[in-house]
MMTF fields as JSON, N, C-alpha, C and O atoms, coordinates in Angstrom:
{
  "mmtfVersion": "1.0.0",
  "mmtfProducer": "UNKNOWN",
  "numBonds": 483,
  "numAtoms": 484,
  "numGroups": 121,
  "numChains": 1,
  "numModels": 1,
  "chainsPerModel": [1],
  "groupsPerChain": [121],
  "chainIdList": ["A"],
  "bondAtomList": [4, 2, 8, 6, 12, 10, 16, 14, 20, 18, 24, 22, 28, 26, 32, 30, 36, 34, 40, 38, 44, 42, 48, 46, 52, 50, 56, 54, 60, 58, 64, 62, 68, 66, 72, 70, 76, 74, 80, 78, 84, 82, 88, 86, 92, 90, 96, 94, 100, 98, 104, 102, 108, 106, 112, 110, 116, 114, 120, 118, 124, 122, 128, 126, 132, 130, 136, 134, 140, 138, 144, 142, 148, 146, 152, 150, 156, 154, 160, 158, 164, 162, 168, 166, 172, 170, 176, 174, 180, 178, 184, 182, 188, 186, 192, 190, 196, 194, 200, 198, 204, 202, 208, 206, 212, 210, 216, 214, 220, 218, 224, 222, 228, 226, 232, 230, 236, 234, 240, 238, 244, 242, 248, 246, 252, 250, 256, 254, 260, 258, 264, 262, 268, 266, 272, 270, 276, 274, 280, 278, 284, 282, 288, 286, 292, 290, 296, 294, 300, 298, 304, 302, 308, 306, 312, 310, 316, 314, 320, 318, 324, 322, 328, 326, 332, 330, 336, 334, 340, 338, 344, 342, 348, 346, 352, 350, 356, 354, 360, 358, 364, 362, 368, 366, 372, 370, 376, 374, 380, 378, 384, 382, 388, 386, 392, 390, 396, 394, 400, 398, 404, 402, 408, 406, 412, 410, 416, 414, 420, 418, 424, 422, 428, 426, 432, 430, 436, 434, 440, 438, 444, 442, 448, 446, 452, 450, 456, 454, 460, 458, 464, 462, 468, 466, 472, 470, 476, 474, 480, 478],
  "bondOrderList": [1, 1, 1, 1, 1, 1, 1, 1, 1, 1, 1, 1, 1, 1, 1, 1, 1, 1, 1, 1, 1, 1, 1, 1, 1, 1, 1, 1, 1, 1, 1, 1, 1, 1, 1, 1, 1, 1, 1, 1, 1, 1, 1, 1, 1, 1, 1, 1, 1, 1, 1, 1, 1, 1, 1, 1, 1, 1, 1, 1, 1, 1, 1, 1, 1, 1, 1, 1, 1, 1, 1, 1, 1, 1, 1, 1, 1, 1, 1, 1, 1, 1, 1, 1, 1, 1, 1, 1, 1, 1, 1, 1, 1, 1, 1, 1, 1, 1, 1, 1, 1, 1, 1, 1, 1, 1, 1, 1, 1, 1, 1, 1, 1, 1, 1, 1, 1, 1, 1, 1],
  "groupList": [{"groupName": "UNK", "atomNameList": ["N", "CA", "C", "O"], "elementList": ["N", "C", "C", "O"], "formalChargeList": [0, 0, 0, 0], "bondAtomList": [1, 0, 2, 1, 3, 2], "bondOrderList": [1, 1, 2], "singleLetterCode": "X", "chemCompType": "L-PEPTIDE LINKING"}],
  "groupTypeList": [0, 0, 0, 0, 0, 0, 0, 0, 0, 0, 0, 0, 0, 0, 0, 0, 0, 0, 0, 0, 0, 0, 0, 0, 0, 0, 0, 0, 0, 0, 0, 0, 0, 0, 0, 0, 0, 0, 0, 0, 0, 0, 0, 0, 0, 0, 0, 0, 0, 0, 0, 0, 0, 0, 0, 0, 0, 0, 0, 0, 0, 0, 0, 0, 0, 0, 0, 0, 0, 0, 0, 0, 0, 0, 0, 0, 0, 0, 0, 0, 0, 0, 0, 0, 0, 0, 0, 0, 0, 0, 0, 0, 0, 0, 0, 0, 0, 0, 0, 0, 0, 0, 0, 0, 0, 0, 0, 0, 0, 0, 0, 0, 0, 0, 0, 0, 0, 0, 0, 0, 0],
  "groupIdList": [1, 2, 3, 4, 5, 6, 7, 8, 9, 10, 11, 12, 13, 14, 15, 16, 17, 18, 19, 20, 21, 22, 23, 24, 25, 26, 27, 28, 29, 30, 31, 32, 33, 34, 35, 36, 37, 38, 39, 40, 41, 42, 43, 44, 45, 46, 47, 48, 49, 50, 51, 52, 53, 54, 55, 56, 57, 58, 59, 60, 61, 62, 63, 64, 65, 66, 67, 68, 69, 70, 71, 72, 73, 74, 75, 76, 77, 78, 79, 80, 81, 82, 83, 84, 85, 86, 87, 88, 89, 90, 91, 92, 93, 94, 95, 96, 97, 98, 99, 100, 101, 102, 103, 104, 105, 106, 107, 108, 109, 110, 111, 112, 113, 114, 115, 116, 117, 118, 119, 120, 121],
  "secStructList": [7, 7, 1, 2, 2, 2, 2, 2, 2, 2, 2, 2, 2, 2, 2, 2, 2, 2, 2, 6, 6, 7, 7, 7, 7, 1, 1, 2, 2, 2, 2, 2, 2, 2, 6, 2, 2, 2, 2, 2, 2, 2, 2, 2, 2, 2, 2, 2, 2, 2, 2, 2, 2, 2, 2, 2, 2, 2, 2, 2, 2, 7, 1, 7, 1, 7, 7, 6, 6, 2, 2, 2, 2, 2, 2, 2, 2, 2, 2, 2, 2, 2, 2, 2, 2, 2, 2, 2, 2, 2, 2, 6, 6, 6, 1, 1, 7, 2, 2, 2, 2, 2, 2, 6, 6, 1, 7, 2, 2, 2, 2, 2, 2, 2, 2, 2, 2, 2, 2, 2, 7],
  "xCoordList": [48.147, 47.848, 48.99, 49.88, 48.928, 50.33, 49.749, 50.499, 48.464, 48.032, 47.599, 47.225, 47.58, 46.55, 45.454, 44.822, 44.724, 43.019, 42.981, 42.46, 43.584, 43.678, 43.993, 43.344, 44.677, 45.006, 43.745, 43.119, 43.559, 42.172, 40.675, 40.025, 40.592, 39.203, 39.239, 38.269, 40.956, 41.227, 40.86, 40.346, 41.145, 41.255, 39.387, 38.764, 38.699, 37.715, 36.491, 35.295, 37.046, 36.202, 36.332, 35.538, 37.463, 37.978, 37.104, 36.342, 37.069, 36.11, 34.834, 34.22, 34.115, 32.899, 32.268, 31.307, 33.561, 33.222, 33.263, 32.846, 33.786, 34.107, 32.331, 31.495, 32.517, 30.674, 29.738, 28.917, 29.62, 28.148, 28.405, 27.39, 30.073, 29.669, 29.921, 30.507, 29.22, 29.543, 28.197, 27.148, 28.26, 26.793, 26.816, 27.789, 26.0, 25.813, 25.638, 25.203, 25.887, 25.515, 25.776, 26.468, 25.45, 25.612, 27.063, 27.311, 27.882, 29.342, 29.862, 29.436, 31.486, 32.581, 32.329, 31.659, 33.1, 33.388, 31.934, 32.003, 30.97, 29.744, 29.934, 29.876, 30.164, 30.134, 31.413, 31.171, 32.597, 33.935, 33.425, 33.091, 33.44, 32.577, 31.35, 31.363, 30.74, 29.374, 29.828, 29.462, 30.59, 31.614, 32.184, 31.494, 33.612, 33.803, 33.422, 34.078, 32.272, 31.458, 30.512, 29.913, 30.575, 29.128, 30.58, 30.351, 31.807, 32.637, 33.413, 33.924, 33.33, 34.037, 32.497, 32.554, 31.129, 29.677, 30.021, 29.676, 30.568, 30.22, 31.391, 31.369, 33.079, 33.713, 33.826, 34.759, 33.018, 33.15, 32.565, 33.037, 31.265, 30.438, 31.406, 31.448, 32.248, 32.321, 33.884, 34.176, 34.596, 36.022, 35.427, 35.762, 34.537, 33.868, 33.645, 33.918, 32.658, 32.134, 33.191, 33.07, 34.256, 35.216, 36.31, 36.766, 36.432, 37.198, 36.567, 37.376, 35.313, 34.54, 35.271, 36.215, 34.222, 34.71, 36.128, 36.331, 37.558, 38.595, 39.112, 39.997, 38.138, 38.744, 37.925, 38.305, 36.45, 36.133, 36.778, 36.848, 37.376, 38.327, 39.151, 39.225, 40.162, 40.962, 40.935, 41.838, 39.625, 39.627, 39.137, 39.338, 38.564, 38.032, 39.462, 39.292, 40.442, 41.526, 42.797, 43.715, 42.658, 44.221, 45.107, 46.14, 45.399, 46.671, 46.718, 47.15, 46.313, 46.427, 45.656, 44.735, 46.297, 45.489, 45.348, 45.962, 44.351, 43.912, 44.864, 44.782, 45.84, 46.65, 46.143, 45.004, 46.292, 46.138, 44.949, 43.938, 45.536, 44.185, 42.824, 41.732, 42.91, 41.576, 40.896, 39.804, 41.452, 40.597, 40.788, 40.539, 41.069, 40.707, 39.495, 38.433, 39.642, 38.533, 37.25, 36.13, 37.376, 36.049, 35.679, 34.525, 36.425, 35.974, 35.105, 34.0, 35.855, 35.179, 33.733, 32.907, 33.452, 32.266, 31.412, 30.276, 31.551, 30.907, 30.585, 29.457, 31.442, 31.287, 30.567, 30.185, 30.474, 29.326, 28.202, 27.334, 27.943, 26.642, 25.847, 24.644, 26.637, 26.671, 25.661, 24.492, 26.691, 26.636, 25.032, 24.074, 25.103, 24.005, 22.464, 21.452, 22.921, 21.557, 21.23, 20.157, 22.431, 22.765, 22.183, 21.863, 21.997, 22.005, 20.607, 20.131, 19.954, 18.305, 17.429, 16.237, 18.33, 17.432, 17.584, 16.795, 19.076, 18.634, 17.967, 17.404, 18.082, 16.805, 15.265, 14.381, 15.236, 13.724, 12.575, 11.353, 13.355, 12.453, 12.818, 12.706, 13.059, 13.442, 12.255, 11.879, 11.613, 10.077, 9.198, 8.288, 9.19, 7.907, 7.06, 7.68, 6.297, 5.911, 6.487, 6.896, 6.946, 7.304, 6.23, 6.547, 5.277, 4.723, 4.49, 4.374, 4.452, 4.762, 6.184, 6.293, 7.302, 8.4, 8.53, 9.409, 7.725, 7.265, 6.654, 7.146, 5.731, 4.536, 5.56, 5.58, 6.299, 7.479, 8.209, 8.521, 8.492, 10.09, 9.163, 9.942, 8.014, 7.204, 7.341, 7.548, 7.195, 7.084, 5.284, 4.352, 5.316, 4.521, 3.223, 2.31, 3.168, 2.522, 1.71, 0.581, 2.871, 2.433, 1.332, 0.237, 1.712, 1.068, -0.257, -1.161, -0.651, -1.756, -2.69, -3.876, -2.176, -3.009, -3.451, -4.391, -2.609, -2.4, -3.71, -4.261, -4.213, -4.711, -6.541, -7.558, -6.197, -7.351, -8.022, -9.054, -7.373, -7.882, -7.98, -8.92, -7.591, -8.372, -9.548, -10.114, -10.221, -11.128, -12.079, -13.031, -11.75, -12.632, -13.302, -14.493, -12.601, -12.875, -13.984, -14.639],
  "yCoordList": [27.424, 28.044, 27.76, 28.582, 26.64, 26.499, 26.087, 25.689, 26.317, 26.207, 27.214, 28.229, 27.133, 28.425, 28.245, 29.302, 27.165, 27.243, 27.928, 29.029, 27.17, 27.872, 29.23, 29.73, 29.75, 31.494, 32.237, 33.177, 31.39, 31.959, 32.264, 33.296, 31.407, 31.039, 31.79, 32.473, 31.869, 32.789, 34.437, 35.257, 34.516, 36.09, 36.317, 37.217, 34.822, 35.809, 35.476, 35.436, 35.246, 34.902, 36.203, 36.694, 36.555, 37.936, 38.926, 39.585, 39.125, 39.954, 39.634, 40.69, 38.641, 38.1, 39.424, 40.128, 39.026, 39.895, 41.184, 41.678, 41.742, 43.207, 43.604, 44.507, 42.455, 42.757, 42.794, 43.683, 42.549, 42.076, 43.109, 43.644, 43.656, 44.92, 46.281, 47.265, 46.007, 47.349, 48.016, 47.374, 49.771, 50.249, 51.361, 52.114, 51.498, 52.735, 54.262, 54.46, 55.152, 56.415, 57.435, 57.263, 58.551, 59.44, 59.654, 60.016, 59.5, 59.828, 59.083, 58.21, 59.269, 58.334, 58.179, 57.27, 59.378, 59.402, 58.766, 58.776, 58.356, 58.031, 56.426, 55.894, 55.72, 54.608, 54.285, 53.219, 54.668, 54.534, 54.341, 53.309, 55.552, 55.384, 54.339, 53.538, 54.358, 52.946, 51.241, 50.168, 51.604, 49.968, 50.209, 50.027, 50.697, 50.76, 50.368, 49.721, 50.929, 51.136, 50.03, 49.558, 49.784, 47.897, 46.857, 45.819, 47.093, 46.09, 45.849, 44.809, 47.32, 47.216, 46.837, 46.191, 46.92, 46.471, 44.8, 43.883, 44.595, 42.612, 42.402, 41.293, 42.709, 42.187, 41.532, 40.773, 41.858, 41.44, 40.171, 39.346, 40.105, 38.754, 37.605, 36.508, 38.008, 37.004, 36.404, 35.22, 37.513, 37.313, 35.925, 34.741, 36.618, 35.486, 34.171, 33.367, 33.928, 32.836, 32.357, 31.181, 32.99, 32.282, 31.275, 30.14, 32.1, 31.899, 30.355, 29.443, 30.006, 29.478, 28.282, 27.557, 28.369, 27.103, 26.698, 25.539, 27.691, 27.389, 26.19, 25.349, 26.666, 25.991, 24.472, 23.466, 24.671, 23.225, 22.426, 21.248, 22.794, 22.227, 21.56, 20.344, 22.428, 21.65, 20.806, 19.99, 20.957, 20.039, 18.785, 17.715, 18.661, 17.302, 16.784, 15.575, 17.1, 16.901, 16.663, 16.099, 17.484, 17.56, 17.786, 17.451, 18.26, 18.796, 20.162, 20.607, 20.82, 22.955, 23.164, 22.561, 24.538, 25.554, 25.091, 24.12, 26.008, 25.61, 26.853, 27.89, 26.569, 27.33, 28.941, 28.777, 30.062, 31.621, 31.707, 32.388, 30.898, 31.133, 30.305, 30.793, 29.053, 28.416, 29.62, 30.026, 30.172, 31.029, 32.428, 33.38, 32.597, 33.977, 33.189, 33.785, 32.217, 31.852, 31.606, 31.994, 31.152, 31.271, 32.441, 32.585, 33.231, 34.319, 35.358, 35.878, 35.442, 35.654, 35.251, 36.072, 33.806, 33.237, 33.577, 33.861, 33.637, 34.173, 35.489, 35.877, 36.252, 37.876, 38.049, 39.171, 37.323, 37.337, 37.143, 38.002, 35.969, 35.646, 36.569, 36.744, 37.269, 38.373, 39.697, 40.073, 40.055, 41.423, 40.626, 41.311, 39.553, 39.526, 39.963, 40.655, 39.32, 39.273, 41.208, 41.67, 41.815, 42.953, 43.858, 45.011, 43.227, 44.022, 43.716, 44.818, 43.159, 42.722, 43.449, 43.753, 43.575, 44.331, 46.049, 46.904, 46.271, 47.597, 47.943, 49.003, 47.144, 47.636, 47.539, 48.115, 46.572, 45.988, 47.305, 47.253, 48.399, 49.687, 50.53, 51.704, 50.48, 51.81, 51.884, 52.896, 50.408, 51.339, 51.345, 50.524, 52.183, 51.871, 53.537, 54.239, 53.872, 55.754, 56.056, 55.199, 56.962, 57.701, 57.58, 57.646, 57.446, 57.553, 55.962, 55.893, 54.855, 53.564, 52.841, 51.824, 53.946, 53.752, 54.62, 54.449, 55.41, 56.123, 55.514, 55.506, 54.852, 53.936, 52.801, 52.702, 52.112, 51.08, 51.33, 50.577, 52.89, 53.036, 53.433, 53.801, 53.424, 53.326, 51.589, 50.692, 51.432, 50.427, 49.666, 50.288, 48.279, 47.77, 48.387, 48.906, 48.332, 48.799, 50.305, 50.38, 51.421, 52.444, 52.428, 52.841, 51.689, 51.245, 50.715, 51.136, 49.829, 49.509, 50.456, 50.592, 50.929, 51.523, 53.119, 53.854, 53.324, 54.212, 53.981, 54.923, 52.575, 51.599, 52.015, 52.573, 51.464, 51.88, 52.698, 52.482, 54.003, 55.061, 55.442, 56.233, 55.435, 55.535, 54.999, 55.493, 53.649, 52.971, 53.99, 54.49, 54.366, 54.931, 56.072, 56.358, 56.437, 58.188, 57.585, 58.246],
  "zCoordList": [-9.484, -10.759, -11.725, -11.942, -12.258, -12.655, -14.564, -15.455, -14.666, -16.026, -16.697, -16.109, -17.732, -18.645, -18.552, -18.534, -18.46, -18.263, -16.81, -16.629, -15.791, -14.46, -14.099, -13.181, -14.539, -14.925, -15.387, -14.897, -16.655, -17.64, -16.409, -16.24, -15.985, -14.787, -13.964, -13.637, -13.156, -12.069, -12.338, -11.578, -13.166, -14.082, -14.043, -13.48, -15.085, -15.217, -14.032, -14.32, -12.627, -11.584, -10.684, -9.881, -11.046, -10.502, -11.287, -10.579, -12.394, -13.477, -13.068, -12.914, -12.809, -12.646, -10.983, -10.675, -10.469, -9.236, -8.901, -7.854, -9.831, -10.307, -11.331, -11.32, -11.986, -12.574, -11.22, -11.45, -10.637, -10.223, -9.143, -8.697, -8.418, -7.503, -8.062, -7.609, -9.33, -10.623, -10.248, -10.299, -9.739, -9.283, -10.505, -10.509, -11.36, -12.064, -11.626, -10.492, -12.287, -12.287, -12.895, -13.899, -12.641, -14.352, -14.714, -15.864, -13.999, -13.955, -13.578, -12.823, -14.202, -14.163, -12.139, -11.65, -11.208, -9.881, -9.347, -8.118, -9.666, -9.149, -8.971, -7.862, -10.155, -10.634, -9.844, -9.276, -9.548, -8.92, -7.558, -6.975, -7.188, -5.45, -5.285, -4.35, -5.824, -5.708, -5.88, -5.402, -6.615, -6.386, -5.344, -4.341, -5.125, -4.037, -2.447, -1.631, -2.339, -1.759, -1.576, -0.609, -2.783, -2.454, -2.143, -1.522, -2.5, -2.34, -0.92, -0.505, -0.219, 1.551, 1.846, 2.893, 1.437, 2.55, 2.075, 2.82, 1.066, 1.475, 1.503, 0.97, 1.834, 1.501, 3.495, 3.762, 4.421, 5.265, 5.644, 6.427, 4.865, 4.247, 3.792, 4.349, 2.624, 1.903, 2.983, 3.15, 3.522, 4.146, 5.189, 5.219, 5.879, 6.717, 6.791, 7.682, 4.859, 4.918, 4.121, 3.779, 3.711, 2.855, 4.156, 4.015, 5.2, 6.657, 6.938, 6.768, 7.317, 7.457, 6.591, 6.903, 4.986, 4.068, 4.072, 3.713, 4.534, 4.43, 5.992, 6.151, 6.748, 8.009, 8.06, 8.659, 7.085, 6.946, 6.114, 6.464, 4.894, 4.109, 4.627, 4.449, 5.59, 6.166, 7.223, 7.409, 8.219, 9.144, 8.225, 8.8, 6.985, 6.741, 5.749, 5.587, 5.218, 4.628, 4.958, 4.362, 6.613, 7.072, 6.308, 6.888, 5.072, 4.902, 4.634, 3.571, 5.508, 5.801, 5.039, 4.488, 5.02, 4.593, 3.03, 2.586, 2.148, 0.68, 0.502, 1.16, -0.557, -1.815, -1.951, -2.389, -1.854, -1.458, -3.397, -3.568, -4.3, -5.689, -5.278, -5.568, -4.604, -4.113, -3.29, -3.689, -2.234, -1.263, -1.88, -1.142, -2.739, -3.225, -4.142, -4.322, -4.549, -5.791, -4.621, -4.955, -3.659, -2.998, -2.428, -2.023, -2.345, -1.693, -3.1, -2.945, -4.265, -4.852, -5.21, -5.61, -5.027, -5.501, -4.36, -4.741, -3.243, -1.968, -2.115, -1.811, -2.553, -2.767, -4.395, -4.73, -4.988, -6.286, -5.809, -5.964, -5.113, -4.422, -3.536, -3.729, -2.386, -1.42, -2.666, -2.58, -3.65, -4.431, -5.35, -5.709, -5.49, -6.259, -5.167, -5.272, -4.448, -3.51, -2.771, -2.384, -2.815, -2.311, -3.34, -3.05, -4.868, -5.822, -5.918, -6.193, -5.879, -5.992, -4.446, -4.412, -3.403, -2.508, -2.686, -2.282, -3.547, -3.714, -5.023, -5.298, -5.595, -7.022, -6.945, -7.579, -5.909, -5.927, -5.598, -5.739, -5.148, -4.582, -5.748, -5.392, -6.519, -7.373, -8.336, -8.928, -8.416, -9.702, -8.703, -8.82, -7.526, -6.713, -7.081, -7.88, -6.764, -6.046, -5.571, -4.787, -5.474, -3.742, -2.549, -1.361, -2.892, -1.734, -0.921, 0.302, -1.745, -1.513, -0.779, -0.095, -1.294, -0.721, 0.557, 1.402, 0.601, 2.323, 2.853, 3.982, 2.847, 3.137, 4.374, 5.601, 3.235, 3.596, 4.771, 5.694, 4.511, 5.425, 6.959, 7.838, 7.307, 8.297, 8.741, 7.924, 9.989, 10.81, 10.338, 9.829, 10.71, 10.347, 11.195, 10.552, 12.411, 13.468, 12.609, 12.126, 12.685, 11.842, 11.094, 11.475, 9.403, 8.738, 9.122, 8.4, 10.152, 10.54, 11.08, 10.784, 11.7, 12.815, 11.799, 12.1, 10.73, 9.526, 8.658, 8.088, 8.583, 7.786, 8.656, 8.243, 9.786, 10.511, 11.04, 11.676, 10.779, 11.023, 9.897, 9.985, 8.633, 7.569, 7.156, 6.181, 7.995, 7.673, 8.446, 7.848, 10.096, 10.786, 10.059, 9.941, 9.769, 8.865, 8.163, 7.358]
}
């Protein structure tokens, strides 16, 4: 990191990742705890697959490890990706019924056999 564009990028890749594990709620301590909170559920994801890309790096390069701003910069981009996909499975239920989102949290089996004895009737 020895440039200003490079600083500039580093900074807002770091911000980028702070957006996307940003969880709303009516209050300041809500919104604090819900980041938090979405950021220790993927930061084990991204530590992983960042572990991963760092050890393929170097076996195809041979010269070590990548510089401590490269693997924070991937880990971030891993943990954007992670929070995005994290953030689309918990919204995707929030305009449902209630009774549709009960429906769901039943086993498929349930549901069927739920299905067919309503037909019998």
């Amino acid at each position: 990191m020895s440039t200003l564009r490079e600083k500039i990028t580093f900074i807002l890749t770091a911000l980028a990742y702070l957006l996307f594990h940003l969880r709303l709620g009516p209050d300041v301590g809500t919104v604090v705890s819900g980041t938090v909170y979405q950021m220790l559920l993927t930061a084990p994801y991204a530590l992983g697959f960042t572990y991963i890309v760092a050890v393929v790096f170097r076996r195809l390069t041979d010269k070590g490890w990548l510089p401590w701003d490269r693997l924070f910069r991937i880990f971030f981009t891993v943990g954007i990706l992670f929070a995005f996909f994290f953030a689309l499975y918990e919204y995707a239920g929030q305009g449902k019924p209630l009774e549709d989102r009960a429906m769901q949290s039943d086993s498929s089996a349930a549901r069927f056999f739920e299905d067919v004895l309503r037909r019998v009737r």
